[in-house]
C-alpha positions as CSV (number, residue, x, y, z in Angstrom):
1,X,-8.2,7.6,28.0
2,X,-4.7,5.5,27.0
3,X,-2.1,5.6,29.1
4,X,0.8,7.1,26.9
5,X,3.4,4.7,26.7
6,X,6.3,4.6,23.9
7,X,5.8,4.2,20.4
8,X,6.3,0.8,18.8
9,X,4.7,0.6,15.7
10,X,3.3,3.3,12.7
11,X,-0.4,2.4,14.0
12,X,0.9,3.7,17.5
13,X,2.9,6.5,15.9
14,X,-0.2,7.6,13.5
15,X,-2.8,7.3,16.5
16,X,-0.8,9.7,18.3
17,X,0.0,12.4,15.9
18,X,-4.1,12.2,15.8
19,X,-4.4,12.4,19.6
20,X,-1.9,15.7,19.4
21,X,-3.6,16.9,16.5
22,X,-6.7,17.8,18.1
23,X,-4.6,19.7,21.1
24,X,-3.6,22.2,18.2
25,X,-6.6,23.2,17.9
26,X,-7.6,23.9,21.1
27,X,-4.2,24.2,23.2
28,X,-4.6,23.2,26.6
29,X,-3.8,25.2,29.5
30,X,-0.5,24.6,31.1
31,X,-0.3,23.4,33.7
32,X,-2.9,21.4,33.7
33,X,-3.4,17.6,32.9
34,X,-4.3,18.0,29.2
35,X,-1.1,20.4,28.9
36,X,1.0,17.3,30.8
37,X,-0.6,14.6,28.4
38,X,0.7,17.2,25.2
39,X,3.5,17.5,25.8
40,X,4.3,13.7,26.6
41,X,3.0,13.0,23.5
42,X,5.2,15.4,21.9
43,X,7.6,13.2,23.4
44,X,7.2,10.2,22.2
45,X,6.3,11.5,18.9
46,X,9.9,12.7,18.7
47,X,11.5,9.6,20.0
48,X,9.7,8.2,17.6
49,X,10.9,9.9,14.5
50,X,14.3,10.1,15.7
51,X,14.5,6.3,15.9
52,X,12.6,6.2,12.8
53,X,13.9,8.4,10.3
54,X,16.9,9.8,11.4
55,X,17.9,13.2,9.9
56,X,21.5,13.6,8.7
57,X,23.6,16.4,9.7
58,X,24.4,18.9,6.6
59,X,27.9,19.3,5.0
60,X,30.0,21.5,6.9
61,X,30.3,23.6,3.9
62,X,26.9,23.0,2.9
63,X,26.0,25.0,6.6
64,X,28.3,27.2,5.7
65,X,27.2,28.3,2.2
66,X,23.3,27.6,3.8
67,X,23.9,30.2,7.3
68,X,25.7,32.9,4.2
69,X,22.8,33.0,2.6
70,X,20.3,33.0,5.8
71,X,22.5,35.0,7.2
72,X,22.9,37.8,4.5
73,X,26.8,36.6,4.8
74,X,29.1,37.6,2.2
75,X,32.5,35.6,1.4
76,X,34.3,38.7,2.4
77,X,32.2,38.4,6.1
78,X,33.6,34.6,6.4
79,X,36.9,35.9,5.6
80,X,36.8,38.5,8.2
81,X,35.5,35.8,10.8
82,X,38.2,33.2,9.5
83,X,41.2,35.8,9.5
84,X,41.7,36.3,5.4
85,X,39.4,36.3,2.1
86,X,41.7,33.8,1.1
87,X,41.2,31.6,3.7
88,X,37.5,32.0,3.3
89,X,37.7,31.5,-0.8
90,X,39.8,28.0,0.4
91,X,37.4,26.9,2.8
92,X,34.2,27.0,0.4
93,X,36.5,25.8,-2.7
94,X,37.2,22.6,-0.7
95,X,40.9,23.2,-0.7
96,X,41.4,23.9,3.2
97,X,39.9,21.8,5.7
98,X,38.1,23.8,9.0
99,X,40.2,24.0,11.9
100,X,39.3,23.7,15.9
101,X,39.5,27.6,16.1
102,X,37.4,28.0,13.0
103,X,34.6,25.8,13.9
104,X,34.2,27.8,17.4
105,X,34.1,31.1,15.5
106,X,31.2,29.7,12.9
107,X,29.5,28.1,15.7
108,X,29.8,31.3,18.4
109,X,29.7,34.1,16.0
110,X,27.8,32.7,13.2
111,X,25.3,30.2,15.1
112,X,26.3,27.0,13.2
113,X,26.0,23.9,14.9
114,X,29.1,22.9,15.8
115,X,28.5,19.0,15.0
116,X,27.5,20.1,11.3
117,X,30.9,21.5,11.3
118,X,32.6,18.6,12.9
119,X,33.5,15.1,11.4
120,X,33.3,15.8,7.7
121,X,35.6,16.1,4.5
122,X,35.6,19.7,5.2
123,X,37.1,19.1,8.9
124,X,40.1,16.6,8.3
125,X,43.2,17.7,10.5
126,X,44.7,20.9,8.8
């Protein structure tokens, strides 16, 4: 058995999505070595993918408009969260940016991710 080491190349990367394939099938027990081997492997799977192909945070609107539909959200919800309808109607219209105290609320209340809510068009200083 290879020692599990980090990913350098897509031969690496494609033998061990094989490797971890096969534990899918039949999940080892935790706890045990097989488990340990898993979820290393898992690991540098990851690592490799996030080095790889790196996946861009959404629009802060875009995870807005995305969580309101999830969600079940109406524009009259985000306006009670954000303090008016109007507010809410200028936020998704693109004509206020997202303050400090209205990311927190989307992120507490709502579950966004803050940092898709942070650093955007959407987030410029009000």
């Amino acid at each position: 058995m290879k020692h599990i080491r980090p990913l350098h190349t897509e031969a690496e990367y494609d033998d061990a999505l094989a490797e971890i394939a096969l534990a899918f099938d039949n999940e080892p027990t935790p706890g045990t070595p097989a488990a340990d081997r898993f979820d290393l492997l898992a690991l540098v799977i990851e690592d490799y993918e996030r080095r790889h192909w790196p996946i861009d945070l959404p629009d802060a609107l875009d995870a807005i408009r995305y969580r309101m539909e999830t969600g079940g959200y109406s524009q009259a919800d985000l306006g009670r969260l954000l303090g008016s309808r109007q507010r809410a109607s200028d936020i998704l219209n693109g004509k206020r940016p997202l303050t400090l105290t209205m990311i927190r609320k989307l992120h507490a209340e709502w579950g966004i991710p803050a940092e898709a809510l942070i650093g955007t068009e959407a987030t410029r200083a009000a």
